[in-house]
N, C-alpha and C positions, 0 to 999 in steps of 0.2 A: 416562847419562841415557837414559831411554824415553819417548815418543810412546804416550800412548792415546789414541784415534782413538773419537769417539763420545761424549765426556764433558765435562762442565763442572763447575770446583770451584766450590760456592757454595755459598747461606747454606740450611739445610734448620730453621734457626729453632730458637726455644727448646721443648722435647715439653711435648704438652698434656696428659699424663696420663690418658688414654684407655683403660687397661686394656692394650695394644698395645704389644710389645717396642719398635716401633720410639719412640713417644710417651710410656715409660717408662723412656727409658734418661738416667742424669744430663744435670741439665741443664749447660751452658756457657756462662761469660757470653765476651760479644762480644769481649771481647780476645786470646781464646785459642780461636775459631773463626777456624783462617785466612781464612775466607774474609772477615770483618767486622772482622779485629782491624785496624790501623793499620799504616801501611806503615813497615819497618823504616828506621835508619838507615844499615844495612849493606845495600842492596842488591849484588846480581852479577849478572854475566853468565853466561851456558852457548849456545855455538852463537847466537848474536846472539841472546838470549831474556833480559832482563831478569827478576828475584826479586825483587818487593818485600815479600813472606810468603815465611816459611820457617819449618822443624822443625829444630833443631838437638838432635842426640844425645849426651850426654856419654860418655866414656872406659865411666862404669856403667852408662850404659843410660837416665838421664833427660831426659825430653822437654823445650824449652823453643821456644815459638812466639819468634821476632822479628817484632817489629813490636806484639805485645802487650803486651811487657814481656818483662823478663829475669829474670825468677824462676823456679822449679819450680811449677807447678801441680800442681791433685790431676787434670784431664784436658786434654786439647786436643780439638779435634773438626775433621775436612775434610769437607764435604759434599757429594757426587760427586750430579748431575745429567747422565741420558742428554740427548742431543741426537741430531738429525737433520741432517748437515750442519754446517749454521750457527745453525740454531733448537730454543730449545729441544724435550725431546719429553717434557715436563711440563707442567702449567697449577700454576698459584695461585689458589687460595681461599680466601680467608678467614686470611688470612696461614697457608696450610698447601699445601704443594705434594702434590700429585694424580698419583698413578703412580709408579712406580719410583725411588725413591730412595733413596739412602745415607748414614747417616753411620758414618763412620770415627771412633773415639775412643781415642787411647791416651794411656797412663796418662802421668802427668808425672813419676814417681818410679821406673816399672819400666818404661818402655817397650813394656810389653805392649797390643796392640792387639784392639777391640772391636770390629766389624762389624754397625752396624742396618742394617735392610732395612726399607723400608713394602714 
């Protein structure tokens, strides 16, 4: 397990179709964005740190969220938000975060992963 230092998983919302790689990349619904999906029923520990979201990888390579359900999806998404500290270093508007943000997306079937940037 690693520590990144600077970051917050959350929700980076459904793209509003804007023209803009980042607001045009598929959307995902809430159960297979870790960060909105529901808290699994297999939680773990690691280093006294409780998992209530996780990505589970099969033997082939496909993604499956807990806590959203246990099915294959066609994607999952994690939404990495900088921070300062303790505070975010993003604002909201307009249900659309403002400034540097990520979403991560890989696929539910091949495990290959997507990287949007705003």
């Amino acid at each position: 397990m690693i520590t990144l230092n600077n970051i917050h998983i959350g929700d980076t919302g459904q793209p509003q179709n804007d023209g803009t790689d980042f607001e045009s990349r598929p959307a995902v619904d809430d159960d297979h964005r870790i960060s909105t999906s529901a808290n699994t029923p297999y939680p773990f520990t690691v280093q006294g740190q409780e998992f209530d979201k996780w990505i589970q990888f099969s033997p082939r390579g496909e993604a499956l969220v807990h806590g959203g359900g246990f099915s294959i999806v066609k994607e999952a998404e994690v939404g990495v938000l900088p921070t300062h500290g303790t505070a975010l270093g993003v604002t909201q508007s307009a249900n659309m975060w403002l400034g540097n943000v990520t979403a991560i997306q890989i696929s539910g079937f091949t495990g290959d992963v997507i990287i949007y940037r705003r």
